[in-house]
Each structure stands twice: as structure tokens, then as C-alpha cells.
DRENDO-167476 format. One line per 10 residues: for each residue x, y, z of C-alpha. Coordinates in nm, 2 decimals. Layout:
BEGIN
X Y Z ~ ...
! end
This chain:
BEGIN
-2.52 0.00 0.91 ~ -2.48 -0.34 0.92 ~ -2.06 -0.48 0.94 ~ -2.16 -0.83 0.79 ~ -1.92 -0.99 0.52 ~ -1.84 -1.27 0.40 ~ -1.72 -1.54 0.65 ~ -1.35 -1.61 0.63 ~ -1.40 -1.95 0.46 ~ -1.65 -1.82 0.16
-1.32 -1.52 0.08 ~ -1.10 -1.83 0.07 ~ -1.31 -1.95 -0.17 ~ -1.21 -1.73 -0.45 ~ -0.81 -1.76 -0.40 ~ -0.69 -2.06 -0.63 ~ -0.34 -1.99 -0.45 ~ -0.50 -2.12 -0.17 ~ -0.53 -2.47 -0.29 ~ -0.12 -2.52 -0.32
0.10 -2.72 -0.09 ~ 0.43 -2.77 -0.01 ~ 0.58 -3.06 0.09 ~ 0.24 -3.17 0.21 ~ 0.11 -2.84 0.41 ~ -0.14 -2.64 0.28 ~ 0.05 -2.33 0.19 ~ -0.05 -1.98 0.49 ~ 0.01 -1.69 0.26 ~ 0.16 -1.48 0.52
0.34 -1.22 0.26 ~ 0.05 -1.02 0.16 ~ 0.26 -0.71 0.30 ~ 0.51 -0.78 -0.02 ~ 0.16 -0.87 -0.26 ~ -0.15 -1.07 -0.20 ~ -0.26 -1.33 -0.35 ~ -0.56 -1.26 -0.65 ~ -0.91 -1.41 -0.67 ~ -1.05 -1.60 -0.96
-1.29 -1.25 -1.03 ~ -0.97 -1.05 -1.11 ~ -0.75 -1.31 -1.35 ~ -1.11 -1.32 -1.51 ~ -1.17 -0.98 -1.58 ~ -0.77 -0.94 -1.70 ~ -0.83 -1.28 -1.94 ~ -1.16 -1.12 -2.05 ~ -0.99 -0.78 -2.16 ~ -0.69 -0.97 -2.34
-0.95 -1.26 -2.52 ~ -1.20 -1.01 -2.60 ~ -1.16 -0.66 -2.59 ~ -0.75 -0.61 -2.66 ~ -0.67 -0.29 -2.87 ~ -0.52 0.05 -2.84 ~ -0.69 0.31 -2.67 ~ -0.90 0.63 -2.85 ~ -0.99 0.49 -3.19 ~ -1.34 0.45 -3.35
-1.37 0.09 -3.36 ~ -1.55 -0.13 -3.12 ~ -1.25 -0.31 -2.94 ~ -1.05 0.04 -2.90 ~ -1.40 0.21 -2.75 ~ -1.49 -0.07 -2.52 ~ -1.13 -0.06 -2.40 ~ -1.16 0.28 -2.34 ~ -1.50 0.21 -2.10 ~ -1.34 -0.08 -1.92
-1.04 0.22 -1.87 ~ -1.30 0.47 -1.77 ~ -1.48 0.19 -1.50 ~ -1.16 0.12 -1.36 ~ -1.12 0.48 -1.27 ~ -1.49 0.53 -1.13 ~ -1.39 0.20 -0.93 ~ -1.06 0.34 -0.78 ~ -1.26 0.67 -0.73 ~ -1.51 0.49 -0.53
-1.18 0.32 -0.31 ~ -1.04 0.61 -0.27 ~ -1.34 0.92 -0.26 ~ -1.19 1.08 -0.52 ~ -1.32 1.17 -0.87 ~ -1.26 0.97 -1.15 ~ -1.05 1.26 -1.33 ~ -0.82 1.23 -1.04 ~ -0.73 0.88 -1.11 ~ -0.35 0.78 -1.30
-0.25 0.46 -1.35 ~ 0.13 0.39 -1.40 ~ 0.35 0.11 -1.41 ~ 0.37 0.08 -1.02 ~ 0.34 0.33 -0.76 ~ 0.72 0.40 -0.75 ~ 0.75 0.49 -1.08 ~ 0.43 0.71 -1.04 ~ 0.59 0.89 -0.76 ~ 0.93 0.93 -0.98
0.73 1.12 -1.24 ~ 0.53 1.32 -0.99 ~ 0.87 1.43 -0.83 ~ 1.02 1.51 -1.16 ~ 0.73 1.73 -1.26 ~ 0.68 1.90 -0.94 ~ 1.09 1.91 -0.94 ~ 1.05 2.21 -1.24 ~ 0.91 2.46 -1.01 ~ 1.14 2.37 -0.73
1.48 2.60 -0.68 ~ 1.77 2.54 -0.47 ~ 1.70 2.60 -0.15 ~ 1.35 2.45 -0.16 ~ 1.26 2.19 0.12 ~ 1.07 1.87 0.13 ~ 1.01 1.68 0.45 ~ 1.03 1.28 0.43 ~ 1.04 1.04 0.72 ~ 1.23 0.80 0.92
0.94 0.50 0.88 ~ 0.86 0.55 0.53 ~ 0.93 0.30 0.24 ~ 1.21 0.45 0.04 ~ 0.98 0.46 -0.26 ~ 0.81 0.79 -0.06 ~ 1.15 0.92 0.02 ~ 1.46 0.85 -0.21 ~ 1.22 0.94 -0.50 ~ 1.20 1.29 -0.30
1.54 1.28 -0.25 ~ 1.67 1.22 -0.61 ~ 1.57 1.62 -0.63 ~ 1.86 1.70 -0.42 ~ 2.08 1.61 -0.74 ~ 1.81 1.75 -1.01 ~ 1.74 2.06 -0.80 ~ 1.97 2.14 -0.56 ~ 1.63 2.13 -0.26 ~ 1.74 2.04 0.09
1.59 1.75 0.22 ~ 1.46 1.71 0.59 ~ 1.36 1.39 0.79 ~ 1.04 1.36 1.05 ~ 1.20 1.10 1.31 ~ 1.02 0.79 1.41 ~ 0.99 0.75 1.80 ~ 1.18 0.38 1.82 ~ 0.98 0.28 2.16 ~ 0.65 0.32 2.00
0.67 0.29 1.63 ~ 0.53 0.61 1.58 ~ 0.67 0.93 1.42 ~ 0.69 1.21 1.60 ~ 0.45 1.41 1.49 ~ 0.48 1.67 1.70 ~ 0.82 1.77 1.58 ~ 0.67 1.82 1.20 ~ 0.56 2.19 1.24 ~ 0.91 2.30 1.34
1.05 2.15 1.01 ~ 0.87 2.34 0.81 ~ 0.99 2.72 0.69 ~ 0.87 2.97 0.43 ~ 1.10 2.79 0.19 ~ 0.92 2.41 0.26 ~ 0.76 2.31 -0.08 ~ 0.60 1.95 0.01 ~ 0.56 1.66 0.30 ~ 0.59 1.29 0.16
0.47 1.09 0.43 ~ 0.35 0.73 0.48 ~ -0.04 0.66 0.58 ~ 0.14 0.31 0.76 ~ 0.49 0.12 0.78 ~ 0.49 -0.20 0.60 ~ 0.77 -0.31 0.79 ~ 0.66 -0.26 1.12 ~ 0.27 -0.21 1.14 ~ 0.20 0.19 1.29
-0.06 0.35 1.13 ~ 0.05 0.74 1.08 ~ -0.26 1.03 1.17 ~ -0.16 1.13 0.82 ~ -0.47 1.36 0.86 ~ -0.29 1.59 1.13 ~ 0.00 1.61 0.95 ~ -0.17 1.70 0.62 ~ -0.31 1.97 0.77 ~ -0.01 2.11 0.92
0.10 2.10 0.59 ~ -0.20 2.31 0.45 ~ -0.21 2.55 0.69 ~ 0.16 2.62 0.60 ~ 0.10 2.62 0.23 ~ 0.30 2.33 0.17 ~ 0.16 2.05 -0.07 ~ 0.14 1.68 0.08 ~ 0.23 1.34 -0.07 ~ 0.11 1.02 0.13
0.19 0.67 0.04 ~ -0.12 0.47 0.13 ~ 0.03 0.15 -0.06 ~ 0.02 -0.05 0.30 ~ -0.25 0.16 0.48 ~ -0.48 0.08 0.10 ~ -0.53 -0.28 0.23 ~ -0.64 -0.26 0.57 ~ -0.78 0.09 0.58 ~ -1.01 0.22 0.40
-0.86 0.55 0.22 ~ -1.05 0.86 0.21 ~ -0.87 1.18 0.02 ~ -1.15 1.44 0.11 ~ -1.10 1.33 0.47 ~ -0.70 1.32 0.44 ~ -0.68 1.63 0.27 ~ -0.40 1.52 0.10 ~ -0.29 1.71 -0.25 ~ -0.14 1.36 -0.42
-0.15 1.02 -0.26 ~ -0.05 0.66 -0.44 ~ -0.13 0.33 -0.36 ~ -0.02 -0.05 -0.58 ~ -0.30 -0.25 -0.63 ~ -0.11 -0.55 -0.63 ~ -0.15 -0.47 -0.21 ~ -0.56 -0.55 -0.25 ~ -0.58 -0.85 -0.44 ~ -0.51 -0.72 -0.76
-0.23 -0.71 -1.03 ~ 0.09 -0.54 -1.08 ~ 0.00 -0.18 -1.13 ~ -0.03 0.18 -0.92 ~ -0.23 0.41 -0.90 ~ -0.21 0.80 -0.82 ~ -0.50 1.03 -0.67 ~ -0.42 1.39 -0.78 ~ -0.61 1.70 -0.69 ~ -0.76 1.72 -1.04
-0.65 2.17 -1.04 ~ -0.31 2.04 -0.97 ~ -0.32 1.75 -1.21 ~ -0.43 1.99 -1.46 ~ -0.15 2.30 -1.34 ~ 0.13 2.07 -1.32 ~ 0.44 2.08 -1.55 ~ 0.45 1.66 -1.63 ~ 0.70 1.55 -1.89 ~ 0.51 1.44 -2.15
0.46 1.38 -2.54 ~ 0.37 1.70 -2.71 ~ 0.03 1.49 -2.91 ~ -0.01 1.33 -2.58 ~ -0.33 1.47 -2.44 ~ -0.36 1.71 -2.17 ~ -0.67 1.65 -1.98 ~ -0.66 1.54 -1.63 ~ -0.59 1.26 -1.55 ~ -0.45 1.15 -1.92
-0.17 1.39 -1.91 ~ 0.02 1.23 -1.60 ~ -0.02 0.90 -1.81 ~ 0.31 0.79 -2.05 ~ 0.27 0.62 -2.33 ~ 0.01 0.31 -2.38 ~ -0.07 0.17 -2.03 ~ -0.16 -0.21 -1.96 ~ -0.52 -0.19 -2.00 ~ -0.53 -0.57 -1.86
-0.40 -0.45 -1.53 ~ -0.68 -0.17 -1.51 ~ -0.95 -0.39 -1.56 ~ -0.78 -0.60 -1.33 ~ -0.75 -0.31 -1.06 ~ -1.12 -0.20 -1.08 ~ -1.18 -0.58 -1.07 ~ -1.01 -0.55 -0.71 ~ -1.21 -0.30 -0.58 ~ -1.51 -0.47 -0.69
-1.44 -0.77 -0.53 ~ -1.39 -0.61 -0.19 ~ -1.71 -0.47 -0.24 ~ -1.90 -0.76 -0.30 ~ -1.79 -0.87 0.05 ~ -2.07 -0.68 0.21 ~ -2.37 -0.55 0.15 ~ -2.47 -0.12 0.09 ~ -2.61 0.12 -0.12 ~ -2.36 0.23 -0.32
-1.99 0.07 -0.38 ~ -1.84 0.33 -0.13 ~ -2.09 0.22 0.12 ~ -2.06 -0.21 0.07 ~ -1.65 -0.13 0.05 ~ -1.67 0.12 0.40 ~ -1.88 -0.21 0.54 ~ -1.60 -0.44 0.39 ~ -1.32 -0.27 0.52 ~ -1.49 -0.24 0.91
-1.55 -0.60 0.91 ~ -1.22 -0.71 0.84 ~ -1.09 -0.45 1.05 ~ -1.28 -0.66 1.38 ~ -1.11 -1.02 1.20 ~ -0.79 -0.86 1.17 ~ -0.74 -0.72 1.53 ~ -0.84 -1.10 1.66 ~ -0.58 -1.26 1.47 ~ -0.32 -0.98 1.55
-0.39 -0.98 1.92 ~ -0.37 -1.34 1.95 ~ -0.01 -1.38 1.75 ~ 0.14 -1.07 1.96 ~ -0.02 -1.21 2.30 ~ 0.13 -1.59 2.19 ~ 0.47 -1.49 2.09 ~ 0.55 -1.24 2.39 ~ 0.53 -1.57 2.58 ~ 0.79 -1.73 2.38
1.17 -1.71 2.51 ~ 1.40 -1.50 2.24 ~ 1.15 -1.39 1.99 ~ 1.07 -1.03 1.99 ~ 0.80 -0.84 1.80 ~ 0.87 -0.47 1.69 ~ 0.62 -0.20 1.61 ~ 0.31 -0.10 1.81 ~ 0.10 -0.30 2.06 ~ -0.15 -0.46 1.95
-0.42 -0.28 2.07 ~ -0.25 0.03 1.92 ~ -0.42 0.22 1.55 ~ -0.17 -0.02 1.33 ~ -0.24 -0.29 1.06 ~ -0.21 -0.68 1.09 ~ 0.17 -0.66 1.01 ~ 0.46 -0.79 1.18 ~ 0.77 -0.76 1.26 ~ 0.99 -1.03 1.41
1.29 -1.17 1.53 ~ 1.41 -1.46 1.65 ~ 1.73 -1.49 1.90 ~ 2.03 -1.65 1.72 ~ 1.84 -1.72 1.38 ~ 1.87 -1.48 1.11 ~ 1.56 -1.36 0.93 ~ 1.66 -1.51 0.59 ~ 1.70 -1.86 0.76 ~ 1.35 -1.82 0.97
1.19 -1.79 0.64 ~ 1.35 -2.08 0.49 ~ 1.28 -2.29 0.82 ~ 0.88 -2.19 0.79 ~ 0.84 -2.28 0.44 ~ 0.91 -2.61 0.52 ~ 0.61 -2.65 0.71 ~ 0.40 -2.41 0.44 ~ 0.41 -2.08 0.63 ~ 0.49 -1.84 0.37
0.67 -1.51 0.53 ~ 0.88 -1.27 0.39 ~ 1.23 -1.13 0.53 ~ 1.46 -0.84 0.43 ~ 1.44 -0.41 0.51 ~ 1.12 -0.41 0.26 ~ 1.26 -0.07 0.13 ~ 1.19 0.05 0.49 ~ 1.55 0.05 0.55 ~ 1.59 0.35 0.75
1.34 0.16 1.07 ~ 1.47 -0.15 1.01 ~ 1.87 -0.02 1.08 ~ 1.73 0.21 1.35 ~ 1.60 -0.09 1.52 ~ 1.97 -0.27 1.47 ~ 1.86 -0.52 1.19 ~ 2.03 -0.38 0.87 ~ 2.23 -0.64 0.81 ~ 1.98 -0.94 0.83
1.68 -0.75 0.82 ~ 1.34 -0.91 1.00 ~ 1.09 -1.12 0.93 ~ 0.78 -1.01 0.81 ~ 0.40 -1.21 0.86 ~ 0.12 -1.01 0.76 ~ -0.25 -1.10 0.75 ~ -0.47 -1.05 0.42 ~ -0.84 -1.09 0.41 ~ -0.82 -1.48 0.36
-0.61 -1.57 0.67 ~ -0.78 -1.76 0.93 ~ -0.69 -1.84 1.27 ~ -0.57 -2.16 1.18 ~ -0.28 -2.04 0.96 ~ -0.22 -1.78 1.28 ~ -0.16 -2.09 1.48 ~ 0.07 -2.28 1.24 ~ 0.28 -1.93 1.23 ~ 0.32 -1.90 1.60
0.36 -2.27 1.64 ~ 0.67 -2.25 1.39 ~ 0.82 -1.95 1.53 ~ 0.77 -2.18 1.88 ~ 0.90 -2.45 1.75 ~ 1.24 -2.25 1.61 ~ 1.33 -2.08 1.87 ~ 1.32 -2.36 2.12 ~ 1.60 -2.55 1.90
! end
């Protein structure tokens, strides 16, 4: 199977963003962890939908039926990204709000005394939605601990969490604040053999791994497609018997086939076609048989680009006086994605001093608050530099020059 893409400087090709500078820099995007910037193939297929194909869904009228097939690719498309089937596909608003609803359903069959598991690494969006059933139902919440030294949970620890009275594991595929990649597979099917249903968040893992559900064995998992180049809008893999069994608030003449029923009220159809757009432009990337396959060679080939530019960042700033890099090493399972701190300069003011030079980064907890306090940065939080697929070795210099260059004021 042959791993050839796309070379670096064709991807860049299709990112207008790409083409802006600040105070005379060519703008480095480093802040894909936060949202990636969007090629001219998915603003075309959203501007297509709205110019020529905008109506309601479900009517019998042209607009409202080819809406409903440019609904219906979009599924097959995040089918195809994900191994699922296409009745196992929701969209929603964003993934957080998708997981809100999921809890709230799955909430109606819980009783007090129930247990979910959530973690120490995850974004909050996979654990205080979990929580909020504490209040609702009265369940008892318990938390899989992260290993500080290594950035990895502690896995082994997740089998004597669970009891007789454990109803679900919400875990994260990989931390966008830090970078470790979880074996979300193992725990999954811990989970299984104990009966208990599992929830991963794959919105971080969905853009530099690709996600297979059959493999996972995961009963929900969600994922923002705003994370792989496309817009604002999340998506939510169900076991389609589940989708189907679940209690879901919903509108009584709302319809109740999987996946419509998880779906509330009219959706933004733009943003679908946008989303499928997404998943058809990683595929174009590389060549295959089917769009699984050219998307399995896409994903592989920027897996070898990604692990060049990550080694050579980690390698260059371990040499620099005061900055420190948190998460795994770079030869560890973890994505292009990190974390750092600079002696004496808080993460807010790091950001600031690299956007003068056109380095875009992002700073803060990234709603991975519980990691970032454990590793002593709640107040100021870290800075965050991630790589996407149109970063180049080039903007990996500027960004370690930068960082050089600040800490040696």
C-alpha cells in the first residue's frame, strides 16, 4: 500500500489563511489544537449548499431533497472517517453539546448510586458533562488518574474502579493539552467485559489518528470537525441498537429513526456539507480504492511528517535554558501537540511575544484544567503549538527560534 500524499507545499496550497501576515511575517498557524484552519474545497462546498441548494429538510421539492442527499453524503463521508455506518452518524451543534444530550438521555436510566468513571487528562467537555449527572441523578462519579511523569493515565488502575453498580467510562482517545495518546482500545474493553458502556472523545485523536469504532469497540464516541479542516460542528458515532434503544429528549413529531432521533431541531446543513467536505479533502491526499483506504494512506503519511517536525521541536527546545516541554517524549504514541513553558514569562505574554513575529500559538488550560493544575500551571496556564497537515519545517524553526529568542531576554 503505497503512503504517498501530497507534498507539504501542494496541502498549503488549498489554505487561503495561509497567505496572511502580520506585521510583515507570513502568519505559522500553530493553534490547530484550538481549530485548524479550512481549505478553499470546504468554504466551497458550504457556499454551494447556501447559493444553491438552501431549504428545510424532508419536503418534496427539489432544494429540500437535494439537501437531504448532501445530508445523507455527509454521513456516508463521516462513516467512511470513522468505520461506522452511516445510520450511526449525529450531527449537533458541537461535540460538547452532543455529549450534554447523550448524558441527559443515558442520565434517565441511571439511579443514585450509579457510577461513571472520567479521567484526570480529559477535556472537561468528556467529564463535567458526566458530572452534571451528579446533580440530575444523584450517580457517584470516579476519576482514572493521569501518571504526571509520563503523561499517561494509569490504566492499570481502571479495572479496580469499576463495580457491579459502574454504568459507563468517558475517556479521552488523546490530551489536547499535552499530547499522550490513550490505548483507548484496552480500556474499552475492560469496560465491555464488565458490562459497562464506553464514551471516548476522539476530538484531538480525530486529527492525527485515524479513528476506527469497530477496532475501539467503543459504544458512543464524538469528535468536532472544526479539529480536521472543517467548520464549526460535531459529530457523534452511536452504536446504531443503542441509538435506536436510547431514551433522547426529543420532539414527539420529531422522527425516531437512528440517527435522526439524537438530532434537535433543524441542523446547519451548511456545516454538514462542509464536514463531509473535510473528510473528502483528506482523502484526496492520497491515492486508494475506496475513501477508507486513500484516508488510512492520508492519515500514515502525515503520521511520518508529523513525527519529523515533533522530534525536531522537542530535541531543539530541551537544549534551551528555562523552557520546559510537558507530556510524552517524542518518540512516545502521542500527537504533534505541545505543551510549554517558559521560565519567568507567563503563557498569555509568550503568546503575545510570538505573534509579533507571526507564530500563531494558543495559551490557557484548554478545558484540560485538571492536567494543566496537576502540572502547577492553573493560574497562567501553558502554551500550546500544535502541528496541522500544512506546517512545514520552516514554521517549526521560526517557533523554536521565538521561544529561543524569549527566553534568552
Amino acid at each position: 500500500m503505497s503512503l504517498e500524499i501530497a507534498s507539504v507545499d501542494t496541502i498549503r496550497e488549498h489554505f487561503p489563511a495561509l497567505e496572511r501576515t502580520h506585521n510583515g511575517f507570513p502568519v505559522a498557524y500553530f493553534d490547530g489544537p484550538g481549530g485548524t484552519q479550512v481549505p478553499h474545497e470546504v468554504v466551497g462546498a458550504m457556499v454551494d449548499y447556501l447559493l444553491r441548494h438552501n431549504a428545510n429538510s424532508h419536503w418534496s421539492y427539489p432544494s429540500s431533497a437535494e439537501t437531504d442527499e448532501i445530508v445523507a453524503e455527509s454521513r456516508r463521508s463521516l462513516a467512511d472517517f470513522l468505520n461506522a455506518d452511516e445510520t450511526e452518524i449525529a450531527f449537533g451543534q458541537n461535540m460538547t453539546s452532543l455529549t450534554l444530550h447523550l448524558a441527559r438521555a443515558l442520565g434517565r436510566s441511571f439511579s443514585k448510586g450509579d457510577e461513571i468513571i472520567v479521567t484526570e487528562l480529559d477535556h472537561h467537555a468528556n467529564v463535567d458533562t458526566w458530572r452534571s449527572l451528579e446533580r440530575d441523578r444523584d450517580v457517584t462519579v470516579k476519576v482514572l488518574p493521569v501518571e504526571i511523569s509520563t503523561g499517561y493515565l494509569r490504566l492499570d488502575e481502571l479495572s479496580s474502579l469499576i463495580s457491579e453498580k459502574t454504568k459507563l467510562l468517558a475517556i479521552g482517545a488523546a490530551s489536547n493539552a499535552i499530547g499522550s495518546i490513550t490505548d483507548v482500545e484496552a480500556a474499552c474493553r475492560i469496560a465491555k467485559a464488565a458490562g459497562v458502556l464506553s464514551f471516548v472523545d476522539a476530538v484531538h485523536y480525530a486529527a492525527h489518528e485515524l479513528v476506527d469504532v469497530r477496532k475501539i469497540d467503543c459504544d458512543f464516541l464524538a469528535c468536532s470537525a472544526y479539529k480536521f479542516y472543517g467548520p464549526h460542528i460535531g459529530i457523534l458515532y452511536g452504536r446504531r441498537e443503542l441509538l435506536e434503544s436510547i431514551d433522547f429528549p426529543k420532539l414527539r413529531p420529531a422522527p425516531d429513526n437512528s440517527p435522526d432521533r439524537v438530532e434537535t431541531g433543524t441542523q446547519s446543513f451548511e456545516s454538514i456539507a462542509g464536514a463531509g467536505a473535510a473528510v473528502d479533502f483528506l482523502a484526496s491526499l492520497a491515492e486508494g480504492a475506496t475513501r477508507r483506504e486513500r484516508l488510512s494512506n492520508t492519515y500514515r503519511g502525515f503520521a511520518a511528517r508529523k513525527k519529523d517536525l515533533i522530534g525536531f521541536a522537542m530535541n531543539e527546545l530541551a537544549s534551551i535554558d528555562g523552557v520546559r516541554v510537558f507530556g510524552p517524549a517524542a518518540e512516545a504514541r502521542r500527537t504533534p501537540t505541545l505543551a510549554i513553558s517558559v521560565d519567568g514569562v507567563p503563557a498569555k505574554r509568550l503568546t503575545e511575544l510570538l505573534a509579533e513575529k507571526g507564530v500563531f500559538t494558543s495559551h490557557g488550560n484548554f478545558y484540560a484544567s485538571t492536567i494543566v493544575d496537576k502540572l502547577g500551571f492553573g493560574q497562567e496556564g501553558l502554551l500550546r503549538a500544535g502541528c496541522a497537515c500544512y506546517t512545514d519545517m520552516r514554521e517549526m524553526e521560526r517557533l523554536v527560534e521565538g521561544i529561543r529568542a524569549i527566553a534568552r531576554r
